[in-house]
Each structure stands twice: as C-alpha cells, then as structure tokens.
KEVEX-427141 format. One record per residue (C-alpha): residue in three letters; x, y, z. Coordinates in steps of 0.2 Angstrom, whole numbers, plus 5000, padded with zeros to 4 digits. Layout:
<rs>
ALAXYZ
...
</rs>
This chain:
<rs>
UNK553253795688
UNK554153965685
UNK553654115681
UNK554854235670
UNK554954425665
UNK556254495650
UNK556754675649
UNK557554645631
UNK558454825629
UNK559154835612
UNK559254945596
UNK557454965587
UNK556655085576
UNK554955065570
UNK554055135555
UNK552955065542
UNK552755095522
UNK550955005517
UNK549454995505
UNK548054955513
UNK547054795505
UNK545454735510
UNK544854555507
UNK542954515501
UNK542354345509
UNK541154295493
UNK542454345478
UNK544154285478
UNK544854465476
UNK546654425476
UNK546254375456
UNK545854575454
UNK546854735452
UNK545854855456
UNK544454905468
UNK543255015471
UNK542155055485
UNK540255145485
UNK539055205498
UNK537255225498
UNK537455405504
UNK535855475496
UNK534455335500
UNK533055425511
UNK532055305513
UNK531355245529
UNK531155045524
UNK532354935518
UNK532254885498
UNK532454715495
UNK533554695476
UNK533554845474
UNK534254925455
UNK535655055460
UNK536455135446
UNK538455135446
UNK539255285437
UNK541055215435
UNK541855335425
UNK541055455437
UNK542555375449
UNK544455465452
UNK545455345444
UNK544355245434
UNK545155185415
UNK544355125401
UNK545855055396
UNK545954935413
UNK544754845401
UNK544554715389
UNK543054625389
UNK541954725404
UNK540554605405
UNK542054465410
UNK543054575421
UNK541954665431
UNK541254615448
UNK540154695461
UNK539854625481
UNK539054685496
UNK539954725511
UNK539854545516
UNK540754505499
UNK539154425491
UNK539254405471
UNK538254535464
UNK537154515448
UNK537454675437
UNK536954755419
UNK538054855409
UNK536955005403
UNK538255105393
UNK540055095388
UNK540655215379
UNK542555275383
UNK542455365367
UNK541055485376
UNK541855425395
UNK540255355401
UNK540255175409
UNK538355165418
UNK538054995428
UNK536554925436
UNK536854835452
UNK535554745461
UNK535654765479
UNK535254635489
UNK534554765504
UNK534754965501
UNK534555025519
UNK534755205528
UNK536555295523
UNK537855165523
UNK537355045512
UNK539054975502
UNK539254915484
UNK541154885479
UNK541754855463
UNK543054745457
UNK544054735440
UNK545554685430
UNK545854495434
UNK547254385430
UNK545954245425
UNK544054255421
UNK543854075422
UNK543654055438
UNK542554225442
UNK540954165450
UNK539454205437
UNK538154345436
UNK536554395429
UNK535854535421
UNK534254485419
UNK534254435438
UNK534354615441
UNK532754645436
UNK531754485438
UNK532254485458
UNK531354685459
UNK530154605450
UNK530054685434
UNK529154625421
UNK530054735407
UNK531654855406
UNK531854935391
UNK533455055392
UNK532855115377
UNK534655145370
UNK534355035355
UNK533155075341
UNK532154925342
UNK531854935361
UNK532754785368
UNK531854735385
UNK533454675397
UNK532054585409
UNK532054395409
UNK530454415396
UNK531454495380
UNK530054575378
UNK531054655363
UNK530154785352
UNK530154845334
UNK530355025329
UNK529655135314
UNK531055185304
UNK531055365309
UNK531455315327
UNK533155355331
UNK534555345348
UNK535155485356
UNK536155555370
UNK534755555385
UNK534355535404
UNK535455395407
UNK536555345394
UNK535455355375
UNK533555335373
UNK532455355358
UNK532055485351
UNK530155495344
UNK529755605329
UNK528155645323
UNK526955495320
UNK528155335326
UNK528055205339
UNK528755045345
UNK527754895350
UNK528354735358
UNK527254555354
UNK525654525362
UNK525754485380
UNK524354425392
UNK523454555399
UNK523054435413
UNK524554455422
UNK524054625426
UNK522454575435
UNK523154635453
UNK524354785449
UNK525154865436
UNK526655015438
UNK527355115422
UNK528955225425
UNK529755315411
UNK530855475410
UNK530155595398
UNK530855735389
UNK529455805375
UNK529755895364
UNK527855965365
UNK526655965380
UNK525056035374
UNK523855925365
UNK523855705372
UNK525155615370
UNK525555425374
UNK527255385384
UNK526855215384
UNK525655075387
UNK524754925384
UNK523654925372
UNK521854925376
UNK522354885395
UNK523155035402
UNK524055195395
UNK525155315402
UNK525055515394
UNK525255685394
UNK523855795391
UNK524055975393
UNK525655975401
UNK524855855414
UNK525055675417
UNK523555545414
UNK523355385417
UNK521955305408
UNK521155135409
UNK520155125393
UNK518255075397
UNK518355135411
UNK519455295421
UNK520255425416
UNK521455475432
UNK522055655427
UNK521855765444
UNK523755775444
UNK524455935449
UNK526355945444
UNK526756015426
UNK527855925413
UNK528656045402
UNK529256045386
UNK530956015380
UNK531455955399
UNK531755795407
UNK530355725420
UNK530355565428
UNK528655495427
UNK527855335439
UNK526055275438
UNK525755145451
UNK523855065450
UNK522954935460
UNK521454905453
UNK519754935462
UNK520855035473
UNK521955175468
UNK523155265454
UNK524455345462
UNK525455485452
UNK527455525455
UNK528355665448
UNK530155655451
UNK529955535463
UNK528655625475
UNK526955545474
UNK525955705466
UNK524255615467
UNK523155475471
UNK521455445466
UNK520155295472
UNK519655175456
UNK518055095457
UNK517954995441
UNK519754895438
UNK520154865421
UNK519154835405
UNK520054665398
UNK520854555408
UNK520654405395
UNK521354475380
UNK523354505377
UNK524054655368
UNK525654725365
UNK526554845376
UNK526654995365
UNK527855155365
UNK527455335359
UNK525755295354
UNK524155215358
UNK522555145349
UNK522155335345
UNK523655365338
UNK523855485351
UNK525755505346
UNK527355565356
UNK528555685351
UNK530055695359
UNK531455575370
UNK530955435380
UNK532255315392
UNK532155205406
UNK530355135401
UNK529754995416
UNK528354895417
UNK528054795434
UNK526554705437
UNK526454775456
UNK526354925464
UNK527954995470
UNK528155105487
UNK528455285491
UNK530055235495
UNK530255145482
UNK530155255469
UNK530855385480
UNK532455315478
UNK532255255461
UNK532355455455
UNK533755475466
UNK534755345460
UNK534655405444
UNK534355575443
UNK535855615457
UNK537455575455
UNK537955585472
UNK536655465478
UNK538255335478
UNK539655405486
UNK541155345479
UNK543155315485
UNK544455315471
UNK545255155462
UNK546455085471
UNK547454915471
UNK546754755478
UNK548354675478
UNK549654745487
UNK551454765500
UNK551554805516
UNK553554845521
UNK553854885541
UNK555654925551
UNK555654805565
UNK557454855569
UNK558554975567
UNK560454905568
UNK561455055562
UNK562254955551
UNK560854835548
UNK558954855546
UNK557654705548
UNK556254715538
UNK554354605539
UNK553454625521
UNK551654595521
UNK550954525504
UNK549154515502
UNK547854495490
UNK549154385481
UNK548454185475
UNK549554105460
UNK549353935454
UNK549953815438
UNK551953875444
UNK551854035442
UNK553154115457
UNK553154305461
UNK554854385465
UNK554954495481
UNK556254615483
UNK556754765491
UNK557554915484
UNK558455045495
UNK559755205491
UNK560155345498
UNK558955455491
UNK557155405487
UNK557155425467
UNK558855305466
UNK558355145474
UNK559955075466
UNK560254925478
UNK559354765479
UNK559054625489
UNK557954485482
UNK556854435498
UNK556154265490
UNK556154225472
UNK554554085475
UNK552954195481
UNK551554115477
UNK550154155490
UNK550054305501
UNK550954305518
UNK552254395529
UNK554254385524
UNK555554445534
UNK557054495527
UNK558854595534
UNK559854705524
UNK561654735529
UNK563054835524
UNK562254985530
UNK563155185537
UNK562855235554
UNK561755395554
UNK561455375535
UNK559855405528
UNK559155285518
UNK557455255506
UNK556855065505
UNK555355015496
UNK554654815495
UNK554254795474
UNK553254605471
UNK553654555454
UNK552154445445
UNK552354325433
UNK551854425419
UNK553154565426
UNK551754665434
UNK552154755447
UNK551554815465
UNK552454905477
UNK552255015495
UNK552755155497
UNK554655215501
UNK555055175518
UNK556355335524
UNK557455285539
UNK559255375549
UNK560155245553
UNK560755245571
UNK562155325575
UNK562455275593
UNK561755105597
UNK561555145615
UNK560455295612
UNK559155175606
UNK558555065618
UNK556854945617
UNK555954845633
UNK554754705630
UNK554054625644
UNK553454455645
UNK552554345660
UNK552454155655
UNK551954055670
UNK551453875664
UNK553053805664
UNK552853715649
UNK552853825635
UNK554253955627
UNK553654125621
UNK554454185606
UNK554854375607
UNK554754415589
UNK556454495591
UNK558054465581
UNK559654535587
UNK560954625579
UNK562754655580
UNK563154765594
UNK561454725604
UNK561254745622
UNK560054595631
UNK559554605649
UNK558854455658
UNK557754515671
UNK556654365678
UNK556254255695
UNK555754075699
UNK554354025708
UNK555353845710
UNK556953835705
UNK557353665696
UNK558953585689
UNK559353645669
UNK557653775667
UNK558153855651
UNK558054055656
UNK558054115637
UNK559054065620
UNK559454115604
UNK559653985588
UNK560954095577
UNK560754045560
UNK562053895553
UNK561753825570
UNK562553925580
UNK561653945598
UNK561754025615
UNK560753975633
UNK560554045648
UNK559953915662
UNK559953835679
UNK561353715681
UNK561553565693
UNK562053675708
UNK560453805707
UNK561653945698
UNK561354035683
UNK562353985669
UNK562553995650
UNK563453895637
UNK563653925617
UNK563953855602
UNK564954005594
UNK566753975598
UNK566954165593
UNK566254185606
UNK564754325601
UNK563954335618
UNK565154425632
UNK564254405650
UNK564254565658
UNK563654505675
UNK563254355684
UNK562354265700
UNK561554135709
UNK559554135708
UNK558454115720
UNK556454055724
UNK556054215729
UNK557354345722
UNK557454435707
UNK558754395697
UNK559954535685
UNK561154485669
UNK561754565655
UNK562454515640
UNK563154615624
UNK562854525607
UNK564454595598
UNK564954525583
UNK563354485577
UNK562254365562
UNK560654355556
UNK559854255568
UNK557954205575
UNK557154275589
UNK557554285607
UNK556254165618
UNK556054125633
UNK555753945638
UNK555853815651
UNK556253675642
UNK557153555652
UNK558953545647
UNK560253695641
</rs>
C-alpha cells in the first residue's frame, strides 16, 4: 500500500470560448437548431392549473425568423422543464404581418417560474415525437374553441364543432390573431348539440369588441339553453325560461375590446368576469329550462334575433365552471404580453473550445461538441481555426474528420511564436455544410516558460489503481515528483508518461529500494535533474525537464508492479 502526492509544475494557461447548450430529457434536442426558453412570469394565481392553454407569442422573441421555417406545424416543438413533449395549436402565422401565436398546454402552470421551451429547425421530422392540437383543449376540458379567424367558425376542440356564417360575415385583424367581424343582422351557428351535456355546468368566454353597446345584443349561445349578451353596455347572462342574471356592474364600451367570462352552475350560481376579475355573482334557484332538447351553439345572435354588431374572438364553451384563477390567468395570458417572459433564440447545438495548456510554441486544446446525434453515415468535420488577429483565422487544423455524436476532442496545434497573440475558434462542419462555431478563443503565447508554473496535487492510497492527471506535457516542461511510501516494495511504478508512437518514460523503485527511471526514447527527452533513495517514512524530491518534446498523453500516477 503506498500513498503518493505530485506537484506537477509546468507551463499552463487556462481560458475558455463556449456556447452554452442545454439538453431536454423528453425531446431529443440534438435534431433542432434552435431554442428558446419561456417563463411563467405573470401567472398570479394562488392554485396550480392543471393543462393549462398559454399563449406563445414567437415572433414577439429577439431573434425569432420566419424564414427558420418550412412547414411549422412539423418543425416546432414545445416541453416542460422536465423535457416533456408538449401538445400545441398554431393560432396565427402570418410572417407577412410578423405574427406567429401558439397555444401550448401546460401540463402545471404554477406560481412565477413556470418554464415552456421551444424547439425548431430539425435535420429530420421523422423521427419528432407527435402532438396534438386538439389535445390542447380537450385535457382543460373544453367542449368548443373557435379562434374565430376563419369565416365559417372552425371549432379546434376534439368536437369540430365547425359553424357556417352569413355571407356578410368577414375576418379581421383582432384580439389575438383575426376574429369575425359581425355586421348588421348576421350570425354563425354550428349543428345541433345535446343540451344534456350541460346538465351540471356551463362557462361561455369570449373577447368582445362592439361596435354598439346600447340596445341587447347576443355574443353567443346556445340556443334556447343559455345566452351570453350585452344589454345597455352591461353583461347578461340569461337562461331562457327562467333567469335573467344582469346585476353586473362593470361597463363594456363600444368600439373597445373586453374579455367577457360567464361561469354557471346550475341551481347554484352565475358568476360574471370582466377582464378576468369576477365582477358578480348571483344565486339561481331554478337551473335551466331544457335539458332534453339539443340546439346549436349560435354566434352574434339568438332566438330573438337579438343581433351583434361588432368583432368577436376567442369564443369558449366548457361544460364546467372554471375558477377565479382560472380565468384570472386566462386574460393575462392573452391580454399581456409579458405574462411569458421570454430569452432569445439561441443554438441547441453547439462547441465548446478551452486552452488546457499553454506551450509557448504549442497550445493543447479539449473541444466540447454537444447537442450533435448523426446517423445513416453522415460524419461532421471538426476543425480549428487560429491567426494572428481575430477576423483572419487563416490557418487550420482538422481535429477529426468522423464526428458523428457529441463528445470532448482534444487536439494540439504546433508551430506556434513565443509571446505571440493568437485568435483560435473550433468550426463543426455538418453534413449538409452547416455550420456551428464558439466563440474566438484569444491567447499570449508564453514568452518565458518558467514564468508559468502549474501544481496539481493528487493522494491515491489504494495501491491498486493509477490516477490519470489529465495533463499532457509539452516541450520544455518542467515535472516535479513529490511523493512518500507507506511501504516501499520492489518495482512500484512512482509515475509515467506513454509518448505517442510508443515512446515512454517511468520513474520506479528498483530491486535495491532506490528511485529510478528508464525510457524508451533513445533521444533521450527526459534529463533527470536530481535524484535519491526513498524511504518508508521520508519524503522523497525529483525533478525532471521534458525538453525536446511530442505530443503525448497524460502524466499518471500508478503502482502497477513492474517499470
């Protein structure tokens, strides 16, 4: 059993040129380009939301491009912070206009730091997991979604509750992304639907902006079930038969967009929101009027004809009632655009270059290469560029021509000037000549090797294992062997180094208990500078200086029987 320390004082400068990359455990993210990362800053709530529909302003995002897309609905992908596959719905894109809306559902929207990321430009869509948009909606339990951005109403929940529109209906710019836009005596109306599935709850939401406000007007409804309206610039919520809940107290005005919610159980309440704060809430004592029936869910009008004039979009129905904080955040989610906080675009794939060691004539390099995943023989190239000032990387050194996964790759580049500054910067080269580099690396090359000294310190004390030092000499490197036994046996290897085209130096204990060192070199690289004879309990001094020099592997230190 032995137990050894190094003191390994040699030429070494550190730096580091990188691009960060994260990795998503759910989506394999090394098929993307691009990334980016959201936060549920401007969720208020108290409870947590269970798939929940936040709205993803993208070319809100620094960096965003429409034309990093083909096909978006094939490209695009959205997890959780735990990587889980996201099902989404594209709302609007329009790079013409510069608005790409998404809705994402969120697994569990929770206080401030909530996190939806976004991922986009893949070699391959074949292999990207699949989503839903319909899901989106049916797990928050909607019963119909109408973004109203297509004349004839198209319902995006799993229903299709589609509509058809009078021919005086049209699509215009609205709340978010286009609605429809009611004239005079128009409406839209869906098929018949069973009123039975409304027995326990029913919740309208819609946003609103009329063109007038004074006389009654239908947002929308169902038939002879429920209706949503406006009625002297107040909301109203009527069950026909039976109530009439108008003891709201916020205005809607004209010409200006509202968000409107109507959440009913019945026999129990009908509760009111304005822009998303509950404005009233009034007991029912008598449910609705016909359970047995089914009508049509009907848009801008009613069975009174009780027309709408103006723009309607985002029209919901849900057969429950939804929470405080639920439509809470609703409004906010659309309505603010800060309620996602949002990082810029960046690369998922990317190369990390670091200087492990200074050489003055040499520099060792490690290039971290991450996000990468190729297959079917396609090969990536790895080089490193370097000059003499930072926008003429003119020389090259081709680290590995065959990179197919991502991984760390050493490499050495030689030839260098003493006190020289010099720009290097690693460049992965894909198969389809796409390129990804880190950043330009500056280094001074050492003037005076002995000004530059570096100590790693190691204790191994098993006495059946070597530690490798991570270290690789250079010409004109110092080493200093600075260890003791705790029981000195015959040929205990002290430390090594395999030199590449098998060239080799040991220090060991030979037969008589001295130190001693042998090599393969007969240039003889390695000049001793001192020497002596170990001992159980004393601590033990030599130096060498590594002078001519080659690439080589690390340094270890080992006990390995034999020299």
């Amino acid at each position: 059993m032995k137990s050894i320390r190094f003191s390994l004082a040699s030429l070494l400068f550190v730096a580091i040129a990188s691009v960060s990359s994260a990795r998503a455990d759910g989506l394999d993210t090394s098929l993307f380009a691009k990334k980016i990362h959201f936060t549920a800053s401007g969720y208020a709530g108290a409870s947590t939301l269970a798939n929940f529909p936040v709205l993803v302003r993208l070319s809100d995002v620094s960096g965003f491009d429409f034309a990093d897309f083909s096909t978006p609905a094939d490209e695009l992908r959205f997890t959780d912070a735990a990587g889980n596959n996201l099902n989404y719905e594209i709302d609007t894109w329009d790079s013409s206009a510069g608005k790409a809306l998404v809705w994402v559902s969120v697994p569990s929207l929770s206080g401030t730091t909530t996190e939806i990321r976004a991922y986009y430009g893949p070699s391959s869509t074949s292999d990207l997991p699949a989503v839903s948009s319909a899901a989106v909606w049916a797990d928050a339990g909607y019963y119909g979604v109408w973004h109203m951005n297509e004349t004839n109403a198209k319902d995006s929940s799993a229903n299709h509750l589609d509509g058809t529109a009078d021919a005086s209906i049209t699509v215009v710019d609205a709340k978010i992304g286009a609605g429809a836009n009611f004239p005079s005596n128009a409406k839209i109306a869906t098929t018949n639907t069973p009123n039975s599935a409304f027995a326990s709850a029913i919740s309208f939401e819609t946003w609103a902006c009329p063109s007038e406000v004074t006389a009654e007007y239908a947002l929308f409804g169902k038939e002879a079930l429920a209706t949503f309206k406006i009625k002297g610039g107040k909301t109203r919520f009527t069950t026909p038969g039976k109530t009439d809940f108008d003891k709201v107290t916020a205005s809607v005005s004209a010409n200006a967009w509202c968000h409107l919610v109507v959440s009913f159980l019945p026999k129990q309440a009908a509760k009111v929101y304005v822009n998303g704060t509950l404005d009233k809430s009034q007991t029912d004592t008598k449910g609705f009027n016909d359970l047995v029936n089914s009508y049509p869910i009907v848009f801008g009008s009613n069975q009174w004809n009780q027309y709408y004039k103006g723009i309607l979009d985002e029209c919901r129905l849900v057969t429950a009632a939804l929470s405080d904080d639920w439509i809470a955040a609703d409004y906010a989610t659309q309505n603010n655009a800060d309620f996602l906080t949002a990082g810029s675009v960046t690369d998922c794939r990317s190369v990390e270059l670091s200087l492990t060691q200074n050489g003055g004539t040499c520099a060792n390099f490690s290039s971290v290469v991450d996000g990468i995943s190729l297959s079917g023989g396609q090969l990536a190239t790895l080089k490193i560029l370097y000059g003499t000032a930072d926008d003429a990387l003119n020389d090259e050194l081709v680290v590995s021509g065959t990179v197919t996964a991502s991984g760390l790759f050493p490499a050495q580049v030689k030839g260098l000037s003493r006190g020289t500054n010099y720009f290097f910067k690693a460049v992965l080269v894909l198969p389809n000549n796409t390129t990804i580099e880190s950043a330009v690396l500056p280094v001074t090359m050492i003037a005076d090797y002995a000004t530059a000294m570096r100590r790693v310190e190691y204790v191994e004390g098993t006495g059946t294992q070597y530690i490798d030092s991570g270290y690789y000499p250079t010409p004109n490197t110092h080493v200093r062997a600075d260890y003791q036994f705790t029981a000195v046996a015959n040929s205990h290897r002290v430390f090594g180094i395999e030199i590449v085209e098998s060239l080799y130096f040991n220090a060991y204990i030979n037969s008589s208990g001295n130190f001693a060192y042998n090599m393969s070199d007969s240039k003889d690289n390695w000049k001793p500078v001192g020497s002596g004879t170990p001992g159980n309990t004393n601590r033990n001094l030599h130096d060498f200086n590594y002078i001519n020099g080659r690439a080589s592997v690390p340094i270890r230190s080992t006990d390995q029987t034999g020299a």
